[in-house]
C-alpha positions, 0 to 999 in steps of 0.5 A: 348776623352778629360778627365772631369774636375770635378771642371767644372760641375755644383754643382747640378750634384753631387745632380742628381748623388746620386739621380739616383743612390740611385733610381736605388739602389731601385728598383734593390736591393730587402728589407729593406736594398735597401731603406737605401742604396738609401737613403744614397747614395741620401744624399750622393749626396746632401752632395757633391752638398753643398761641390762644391757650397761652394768650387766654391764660394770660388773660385769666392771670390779668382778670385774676390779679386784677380782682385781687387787687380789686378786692384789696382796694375794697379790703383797705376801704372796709378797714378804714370804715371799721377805724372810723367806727371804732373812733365813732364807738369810742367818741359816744358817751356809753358805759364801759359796760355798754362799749365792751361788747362794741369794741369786742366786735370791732377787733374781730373784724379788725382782726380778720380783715387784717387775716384776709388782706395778709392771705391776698397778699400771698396768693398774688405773691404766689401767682407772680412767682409762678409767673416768673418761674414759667417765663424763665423755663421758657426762656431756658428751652430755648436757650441752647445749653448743653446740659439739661435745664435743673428742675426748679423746685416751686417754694411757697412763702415761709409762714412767720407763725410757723418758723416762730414755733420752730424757733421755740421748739428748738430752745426747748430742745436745748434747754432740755439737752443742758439740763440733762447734760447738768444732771448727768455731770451732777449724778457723775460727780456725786457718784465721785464723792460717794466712791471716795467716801467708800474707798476712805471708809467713812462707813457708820453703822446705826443700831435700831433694837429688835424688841420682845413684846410685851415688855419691850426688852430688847433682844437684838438689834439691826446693824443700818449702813450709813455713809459720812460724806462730812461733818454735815452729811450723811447719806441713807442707804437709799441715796448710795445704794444705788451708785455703788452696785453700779460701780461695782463697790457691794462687795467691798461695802459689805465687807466693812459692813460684815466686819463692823458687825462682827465687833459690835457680836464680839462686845454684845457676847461679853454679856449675858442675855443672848443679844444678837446683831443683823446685818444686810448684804447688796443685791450683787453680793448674793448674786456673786458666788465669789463675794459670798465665798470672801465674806465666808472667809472672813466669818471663819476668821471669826467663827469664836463671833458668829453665834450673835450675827445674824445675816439678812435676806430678801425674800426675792432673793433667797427664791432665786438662790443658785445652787452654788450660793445654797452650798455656802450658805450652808457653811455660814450655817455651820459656822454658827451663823443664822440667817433672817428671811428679810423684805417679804411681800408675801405669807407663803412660807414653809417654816420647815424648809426655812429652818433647813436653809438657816433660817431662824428670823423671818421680819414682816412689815407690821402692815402686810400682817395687819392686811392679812388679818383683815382680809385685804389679802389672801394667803394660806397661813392666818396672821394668828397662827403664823407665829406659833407655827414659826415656833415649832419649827424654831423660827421668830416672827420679828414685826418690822416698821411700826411706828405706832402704839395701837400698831404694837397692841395690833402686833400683840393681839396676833401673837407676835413676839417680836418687834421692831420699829421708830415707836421703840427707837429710831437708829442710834450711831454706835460709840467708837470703843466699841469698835476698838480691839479688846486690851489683853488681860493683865496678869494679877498683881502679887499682893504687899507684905503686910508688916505685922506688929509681931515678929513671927517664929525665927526659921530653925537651922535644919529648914535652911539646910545646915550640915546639922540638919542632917543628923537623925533625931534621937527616937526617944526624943520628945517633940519639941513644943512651939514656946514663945521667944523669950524676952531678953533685955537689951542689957543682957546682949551686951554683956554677952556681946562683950564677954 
């Protein structure tokens, strides 16, 4: 019969052992005495079972580290076969055509044997750290200490690839934060420049013609902000527009803007022909009751102006009215003031109630008419027929952003009157007298006397008022006839001088 090993059973045998031996040492052995030995003789078991589980894990660790180092061994001896083979391929005379495939294969197997040595290293490197970290929680428990033993956290090696990524996430995040943190302070200077320019006044306005079709007579014309940052810049409103809502400043631009606008109204109505001036307001002027009230002010300042302005007016906007805006509308109305219904993105409009609002212009990009026209968009009014319908109720259809002939011969075919766009000119600055106080009319020079050749009648006594002029003349007097002078010579005064 072959021996036992002892190391082949299982560590839960000693554990049955002392159990069945202390049961037995009970119930034969009678007393006190047969319970304690029981029970030693049951720890006693378990004791052995803990020693044996400890000493086959121990020798688990052994077999594993020392396959892994096996394995390395085996690791490093494949890796010198595969440089001595990538020196073979490279010493063979083959094409560089032949040879690519060959190497190719040669550096993955490179590669991964590299990959594989690299995963060994950090499992044998866990498993020793695990091992030290139960050898020192062993060694705490049994060290009398006063305070529980700290829980030691088990953390795995650090991943190179993986800390480089975060490394390069972080730069990314930095950059980006500088970046934004330079274009703010950017956007906050420009916003500087763009506030001092305002409040200096370096406010122009630019003249684009609003023009009657066919002939191209001009009938108006647009009155376009701009803003002289210097002798070199000038800014769109769509580049300043924005920062000044922001900062409160609509207001006190269209305040410039209104009152520019009124000069050019005040030279435009020292001509003939009925040419008017537009104008636009910001979006926070038409949502401000009390802006609107101090442009209002300003128009009855000028009420002797107002009937060549025109103020314009999304159309957005003018949906969204309140009521206390309608109500001062209504009195720039009255004042003279006519309105055009501005940016429109669609066709339904009611000509009747536009009229009643002050509406006397409505300007439609020349492309959303030629898209209604050709059935790209639905709308209850035919392109054709929205021009004359406009007219009965005294409203113009102004065409707006055409930058083409065979647009304006599109714009004729449908019956709009007028246009406005860069194919008839592009924004002109306007000359700096027109926006200069009108000079008072001088009172008219009385004309030279003219010295005539012939002396005329000498004034008789009687029209100086002489004491003789007093006496009534004779009733049967005759009229005195106007008889030329008498010609004396000279040497008859001085005899009678001297007589």
């Amino acid at each position: 019969m072959a021996p036992v090993r002892l190391a082949a059973l299982h560590p839960l045998a000693s554990a049955v052992t002392g159990l069945s031996a202390g049961a037995v040492t009970i119930l034969l052995l009678p007393g006190a005495l047969a319970d304690a030995v029981g029970l030693l003789m049951a720890g006693a078991g378990f004791a052995g079972t803990a020693l044996l589980s400890e000493r086959r894990h121990q020798a688990q660790r052994e077999q594993i580290l020392a396959a892994i180092g096996e394995v390395k061994v085996r690791m490093a001896t494949n890796a010198i076969k595969v440089d001595n083979l990538a020196q073979r391929v490279e010493q063979m005379p083959m094409r560089d055509v032949d040879a690519a495939p060959a190497r190719a294969a040669i550096n993955e197997l490179t590669a991964e044997v590299g990959l594989l040595s690299d995963l060994l290293e950090q499992v044998a490197t866990t498993l020793a750290d695990h091992d030290e970290q139960i050898a020192a929680a062993a060694q705490m428990r049994r060290a009398p200490v006063p305070a529980p033993a700290p829980v030691v956290a088990v953390v795995a090696a650090p991943d190179p690839e993986a800390a480089r990524l975060a490394r390069l996430d972080a730069l990314a995040a930095e950059r980006a934060e500088a970046v934004q943190a330079a274009q703010l302070r950017q956007a906050e200077e420009r916003a500087a420049v763009i506030s001092a320019a305002l409040a200096e006044g370096k406010v122009e306005v630019h003249l684009q013609p609003v023009v009657q079709l066919p002939q191209r007579r001009t009938r108006g014309y647009e009155a376009l902000v701009r803003l002289r940052l210097d002798e070199n810049t000038l800014l769109l409103p769509a580049e300043f527009l924005a920062i000044v809502e922001e900062r409160g400043f609509g207001p006190t631009l269209d305040a410039l803007v209104l009152t520019r606008a009124l000069a050019i109204a005040r030279h435009l109505g020292s001509k003939d022909g009925g040419v008017f001036v537009s104008c636009n307001f910001s979006g926070a002027t038409w949502g401000s009751p009390q802006a609107l009230a101090a442009l209002s002010r300003i128009l009855e300042k000028y009420r002797e102006h107002a009937g060549h302005l025109v103020i314009e007016m999304p159309q957005r906007i003018f949906r969204a009215l309140e009521p206390s805006s309608l109500g001062l509308l209504g009195a720039m109305s009255a004042n003279g003031v006519r309105f055009a219904l501005d940016q429109v993105g669609d066709l339904r409009l009611d000509p009747a109630a536009l009229h009643d609002r002050g509406i006397r212009f409505v300007k439609v990009p020349a492309a959303l008419l030629q898209a209604e026209a050709s059935g790209r968009a639905s709308t209850d009014i035919a392109p054709a027929d929205l021009s004359a319908l406009l007219a009965r109720a005294s409203v113009t259809l102004v065409a707006e952003k055409i930058e083409d002939n065979p647009t304006v011969a599109d714009m004729i075919e449908l019956g709009v009157t007028h246009a406005q766009g860069l194919v008839f000119s592009p924004p002109r600055p306007v000359k700096p007298d027109v926006f200069a106080d009108p000079e008072p009319a001088r009172l008219p020079e009385p004309a030279p006397l003219e010295m005539s050749a012939k002396p005329g009648p000498r004034v008789a006594a009687e029209i100086l008022g002489y004491p003789g002029s007093a006496l009534p003349a004779p009733a049967n007097a005759p009229a005195a006839e106007d008889k030329p002078p008498e010609r004396v010579s000279f040497r008859s005064v001085l005899r009678r001088a001297s007589a």
